[in-house]
Backbone as CSV, one residue per row, in Angstrom:
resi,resn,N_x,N_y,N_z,CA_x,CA_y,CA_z,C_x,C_y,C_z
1,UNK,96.963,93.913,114.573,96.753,95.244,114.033,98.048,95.702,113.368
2,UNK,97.993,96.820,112.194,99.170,96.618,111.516,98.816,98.283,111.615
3,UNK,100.511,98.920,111.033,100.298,99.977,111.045,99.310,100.668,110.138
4,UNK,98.967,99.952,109.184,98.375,100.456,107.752,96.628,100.856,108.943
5,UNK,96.885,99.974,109.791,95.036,100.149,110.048,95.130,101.255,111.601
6,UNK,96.641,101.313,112.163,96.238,102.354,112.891,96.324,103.627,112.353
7,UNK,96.825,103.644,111.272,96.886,104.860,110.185,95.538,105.104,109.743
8,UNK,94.592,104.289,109.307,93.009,103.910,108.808,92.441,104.366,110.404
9,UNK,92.355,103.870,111.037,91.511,104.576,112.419,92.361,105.738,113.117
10,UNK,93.302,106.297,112.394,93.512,107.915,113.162,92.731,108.684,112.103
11,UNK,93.008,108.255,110.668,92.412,108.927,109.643,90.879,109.367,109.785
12,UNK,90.391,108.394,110.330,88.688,108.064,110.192,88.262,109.179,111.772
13,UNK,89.187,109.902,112.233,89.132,110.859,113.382,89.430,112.198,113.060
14,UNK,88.915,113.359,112.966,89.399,114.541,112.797,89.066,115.182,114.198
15,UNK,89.476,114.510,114.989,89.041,115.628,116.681,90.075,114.472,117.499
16,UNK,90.792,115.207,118.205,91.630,114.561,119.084,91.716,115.260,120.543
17,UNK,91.747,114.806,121.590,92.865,115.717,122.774,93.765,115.160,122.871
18,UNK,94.876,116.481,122.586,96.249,117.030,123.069,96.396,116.874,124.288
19,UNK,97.736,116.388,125.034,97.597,117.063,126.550,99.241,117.373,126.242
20,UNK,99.206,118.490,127.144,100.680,118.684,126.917,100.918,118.957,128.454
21,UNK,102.264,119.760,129.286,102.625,120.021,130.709,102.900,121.091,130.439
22,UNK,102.783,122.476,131.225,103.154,124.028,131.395,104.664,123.616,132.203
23,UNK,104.964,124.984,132.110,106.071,125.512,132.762,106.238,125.266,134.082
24,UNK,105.302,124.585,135.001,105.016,124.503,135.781,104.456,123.008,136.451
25,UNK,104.940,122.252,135.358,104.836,121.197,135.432,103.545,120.505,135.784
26,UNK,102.072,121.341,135.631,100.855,120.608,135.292,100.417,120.638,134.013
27,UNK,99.656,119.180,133.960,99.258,119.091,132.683,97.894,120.016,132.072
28,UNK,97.688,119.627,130.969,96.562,120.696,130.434,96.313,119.827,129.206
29,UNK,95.605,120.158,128.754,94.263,118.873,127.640,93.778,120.410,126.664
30,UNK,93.725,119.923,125.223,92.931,120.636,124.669,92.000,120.048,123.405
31,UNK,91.192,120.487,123.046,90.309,119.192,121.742,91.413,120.292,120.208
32,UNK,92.109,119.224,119.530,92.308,119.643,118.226,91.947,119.081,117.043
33,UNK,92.086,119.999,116.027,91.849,118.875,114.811,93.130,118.619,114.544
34,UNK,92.964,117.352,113.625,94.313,116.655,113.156,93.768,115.916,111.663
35,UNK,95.227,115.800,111.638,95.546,115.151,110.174,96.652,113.798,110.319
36,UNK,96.915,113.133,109.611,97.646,112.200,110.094,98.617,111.722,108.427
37,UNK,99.599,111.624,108.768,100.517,110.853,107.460,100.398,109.461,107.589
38,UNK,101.451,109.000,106.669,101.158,107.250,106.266,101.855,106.827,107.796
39,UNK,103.371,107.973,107.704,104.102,107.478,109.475,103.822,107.392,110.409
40,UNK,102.488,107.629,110.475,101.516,107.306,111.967,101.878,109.068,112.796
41,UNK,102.915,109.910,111.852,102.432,111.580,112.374,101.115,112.457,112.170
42,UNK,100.970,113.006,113.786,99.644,113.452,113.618,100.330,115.226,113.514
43,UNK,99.322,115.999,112.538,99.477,117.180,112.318,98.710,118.077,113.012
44,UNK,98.691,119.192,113.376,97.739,119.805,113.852,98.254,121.579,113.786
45,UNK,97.196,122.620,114.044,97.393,123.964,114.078,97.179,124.318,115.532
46,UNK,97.335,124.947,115.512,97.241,126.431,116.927,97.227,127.798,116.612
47,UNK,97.462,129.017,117.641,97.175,129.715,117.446,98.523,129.943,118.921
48,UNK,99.845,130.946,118.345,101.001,131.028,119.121,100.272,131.502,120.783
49,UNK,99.131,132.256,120.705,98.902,133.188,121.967,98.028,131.768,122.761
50,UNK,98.152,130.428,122.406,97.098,129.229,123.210,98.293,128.629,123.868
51,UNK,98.065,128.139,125.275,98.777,127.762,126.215,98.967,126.026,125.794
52,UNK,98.752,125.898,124.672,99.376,124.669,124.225,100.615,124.765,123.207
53,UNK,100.655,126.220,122.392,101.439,126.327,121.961,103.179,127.033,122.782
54,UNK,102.772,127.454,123.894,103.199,127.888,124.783,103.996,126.483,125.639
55,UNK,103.198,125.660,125.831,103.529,124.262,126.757,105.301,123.620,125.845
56,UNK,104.210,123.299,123.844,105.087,122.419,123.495,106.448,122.916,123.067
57,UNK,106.308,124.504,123.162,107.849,124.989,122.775,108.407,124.693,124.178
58,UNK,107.831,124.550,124.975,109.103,124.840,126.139,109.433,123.390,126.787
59,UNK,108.680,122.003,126.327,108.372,120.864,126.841,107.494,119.946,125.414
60,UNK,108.550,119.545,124.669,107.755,119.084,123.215,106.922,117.541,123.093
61,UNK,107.134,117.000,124.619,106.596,115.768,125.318,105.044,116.263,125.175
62,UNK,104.614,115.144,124.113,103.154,115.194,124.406,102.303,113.891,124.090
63,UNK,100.938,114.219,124.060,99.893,112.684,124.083,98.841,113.343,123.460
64,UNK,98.332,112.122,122.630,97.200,112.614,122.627,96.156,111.318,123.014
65,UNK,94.547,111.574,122.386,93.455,110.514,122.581,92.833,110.521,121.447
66,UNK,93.243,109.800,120.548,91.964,109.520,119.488,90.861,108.792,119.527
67,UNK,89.700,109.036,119.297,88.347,108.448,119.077,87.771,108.107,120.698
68,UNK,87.285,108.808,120.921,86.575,109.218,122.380,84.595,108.881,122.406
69,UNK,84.185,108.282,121.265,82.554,108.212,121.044,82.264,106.945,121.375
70,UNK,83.376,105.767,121.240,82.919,104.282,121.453,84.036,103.857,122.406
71,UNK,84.159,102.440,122.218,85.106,101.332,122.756,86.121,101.434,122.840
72,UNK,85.937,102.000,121.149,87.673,102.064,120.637,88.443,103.222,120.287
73,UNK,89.605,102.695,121.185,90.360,104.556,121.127,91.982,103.829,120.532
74,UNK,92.746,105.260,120.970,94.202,105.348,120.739,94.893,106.267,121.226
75,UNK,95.606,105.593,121.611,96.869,106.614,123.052,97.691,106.448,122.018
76,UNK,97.920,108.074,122.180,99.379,108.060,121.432,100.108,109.413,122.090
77,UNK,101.385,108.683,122.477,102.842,109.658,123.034,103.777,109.955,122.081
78,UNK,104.386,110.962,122.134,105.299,111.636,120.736,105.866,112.837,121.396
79,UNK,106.631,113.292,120.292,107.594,114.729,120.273,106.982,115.541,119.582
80,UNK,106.462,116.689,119.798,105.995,117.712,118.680,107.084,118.796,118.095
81,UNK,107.514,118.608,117.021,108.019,119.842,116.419,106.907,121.329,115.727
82,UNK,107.486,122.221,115.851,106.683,123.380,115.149,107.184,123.461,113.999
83,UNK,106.438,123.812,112.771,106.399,123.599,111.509,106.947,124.515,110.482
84,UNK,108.253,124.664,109.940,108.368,125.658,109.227,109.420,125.386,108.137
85,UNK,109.408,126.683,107.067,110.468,126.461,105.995,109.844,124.919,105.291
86,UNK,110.778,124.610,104.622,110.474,123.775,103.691,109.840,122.255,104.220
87,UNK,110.470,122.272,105.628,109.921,121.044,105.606,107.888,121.188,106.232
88,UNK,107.693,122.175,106.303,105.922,122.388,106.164,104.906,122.025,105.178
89,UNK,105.526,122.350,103.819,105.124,122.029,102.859,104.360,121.060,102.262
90,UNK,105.098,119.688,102.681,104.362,118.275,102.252,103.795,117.842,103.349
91,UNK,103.830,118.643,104.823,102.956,118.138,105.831,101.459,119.027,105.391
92,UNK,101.707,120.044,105.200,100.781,121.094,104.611,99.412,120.799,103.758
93,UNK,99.745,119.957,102.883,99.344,119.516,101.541,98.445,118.204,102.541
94,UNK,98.962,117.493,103.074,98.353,116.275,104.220,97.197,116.920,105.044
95,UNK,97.767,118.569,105.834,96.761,118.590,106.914,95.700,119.791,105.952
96,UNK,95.633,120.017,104.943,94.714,120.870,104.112,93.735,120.157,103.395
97,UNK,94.064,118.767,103.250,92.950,117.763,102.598,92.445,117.199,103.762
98,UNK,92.271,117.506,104.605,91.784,116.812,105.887,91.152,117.732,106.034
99,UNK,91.385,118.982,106.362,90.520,120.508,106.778,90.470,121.532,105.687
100,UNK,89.980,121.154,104.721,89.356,122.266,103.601,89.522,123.716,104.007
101,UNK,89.007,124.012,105.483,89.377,125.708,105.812,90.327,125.874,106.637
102,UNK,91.539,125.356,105.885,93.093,125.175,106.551,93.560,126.385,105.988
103,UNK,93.325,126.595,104.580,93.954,127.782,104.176,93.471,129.145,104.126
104,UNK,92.449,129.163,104.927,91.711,130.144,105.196,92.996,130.804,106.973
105,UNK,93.325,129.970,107.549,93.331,130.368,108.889,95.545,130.313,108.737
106,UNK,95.435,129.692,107.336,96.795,130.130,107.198,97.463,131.495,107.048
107,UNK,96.688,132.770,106.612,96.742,133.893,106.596,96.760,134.314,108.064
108,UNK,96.255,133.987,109.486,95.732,134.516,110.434,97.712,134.628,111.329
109,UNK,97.839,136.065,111.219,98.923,136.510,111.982,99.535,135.835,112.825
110,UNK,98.807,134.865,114.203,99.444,133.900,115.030,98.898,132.194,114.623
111,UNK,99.233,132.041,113.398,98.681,130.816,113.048,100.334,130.265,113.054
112,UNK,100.125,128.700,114.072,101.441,127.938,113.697,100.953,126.398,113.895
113,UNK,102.061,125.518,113.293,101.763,124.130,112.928,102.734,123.212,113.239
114,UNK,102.308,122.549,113.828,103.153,121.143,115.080,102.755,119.525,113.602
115,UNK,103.772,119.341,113.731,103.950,117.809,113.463,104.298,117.060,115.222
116,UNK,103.568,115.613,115.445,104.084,115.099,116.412,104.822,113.366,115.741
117,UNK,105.555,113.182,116.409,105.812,111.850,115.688,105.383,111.104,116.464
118,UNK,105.530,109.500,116.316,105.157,109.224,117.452,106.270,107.955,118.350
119,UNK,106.132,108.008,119.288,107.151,106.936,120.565,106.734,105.828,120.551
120,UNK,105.263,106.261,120.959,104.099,104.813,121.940,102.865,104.627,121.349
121,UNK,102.617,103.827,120.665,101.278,103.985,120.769,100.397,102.859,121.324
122,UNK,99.025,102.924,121.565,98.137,101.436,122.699,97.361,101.700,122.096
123,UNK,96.305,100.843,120.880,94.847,100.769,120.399,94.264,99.479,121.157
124,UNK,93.575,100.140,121.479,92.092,99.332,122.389,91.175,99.517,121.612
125,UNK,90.226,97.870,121.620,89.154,97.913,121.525,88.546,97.171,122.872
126,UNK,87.516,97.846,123.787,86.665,97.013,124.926,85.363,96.445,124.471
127,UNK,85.064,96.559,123.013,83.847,96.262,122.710,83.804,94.987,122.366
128,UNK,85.133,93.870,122.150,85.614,92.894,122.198,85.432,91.963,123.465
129,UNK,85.488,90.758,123.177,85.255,89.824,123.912,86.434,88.533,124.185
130,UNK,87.615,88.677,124.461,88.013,89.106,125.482,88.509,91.197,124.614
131,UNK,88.756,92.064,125.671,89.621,93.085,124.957,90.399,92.759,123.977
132,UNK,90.552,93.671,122.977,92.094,93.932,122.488,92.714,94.852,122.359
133,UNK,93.907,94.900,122.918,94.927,95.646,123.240,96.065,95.577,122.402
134,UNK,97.099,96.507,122.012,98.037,96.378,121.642,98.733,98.087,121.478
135,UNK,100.449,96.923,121.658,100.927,98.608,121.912,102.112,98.530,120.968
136,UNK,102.326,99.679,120.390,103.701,100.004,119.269,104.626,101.044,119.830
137,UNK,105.542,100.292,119.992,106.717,101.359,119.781,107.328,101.961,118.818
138,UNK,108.225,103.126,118.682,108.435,103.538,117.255,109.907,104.157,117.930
């Protein structure tokens, strides 16, 4: 598996869970949409008053799960930054062709935007005979 195709199967996903850890050191899961660059970064929005946006400012360690309907998924661990000033822009342009009513919810008073990069990632397929597995570091 090459990066070009785990880039091709995050793409081919617009629903992910997030999990991030509170202040308090339990975890918490939420379903987002995402967008993804060529660098294997996944993009995503929130809303400042959601206890995920709350988690990754204070603890920017996060995971997510792509493709949850079949066999085949993708673990992926990363750093989330929050999105602003200039460098938003060309992530912007990425996560607005993915979600058409991106710029609708860009006006909305507590609207903010996480880039995650990524550390780890493990694509499985079990629908395979034997499995296949494989894991990237970054």
């Amino acid at each position: 598996m090459t990066t070009k195709e785990l880039f091709a199967f995050i793409q081919e996903h617009k629903l992910a869970v997030l999990s991030s850890v509170n202040s308090k050191g339990a975890p918490e899961s939420a379903l987002v949409g995402i967008a993804v660059t060529q660098e294997l970064e996944i993009i995503f929005d929130t809303v400042r008053t959601s206890r995920k946006y709350a988690n990754l400012i204070g603890n920017n360690k996060t995971a997510f799960v792509v493709g949850t309907t079949s066999e085949k998924t993708l673990q992926f661990e990363g750093e989330a930054s929050e999105l602003t000033g200039g460098t938003f822009k060309s992530y912007k342009a990425i996560y607005f062709a993915a979600w058409p009513d991106g710029p609708a919810r860009e006006n909305w008073p507590t609207i903010s935007y996480f880039v995650v990069k990524p550390k780890w990632i493990r694509y499985s397929d079990y629908g395979e005979t034997p499995a296949f597995v494989q894991e990237f570091l970054f």
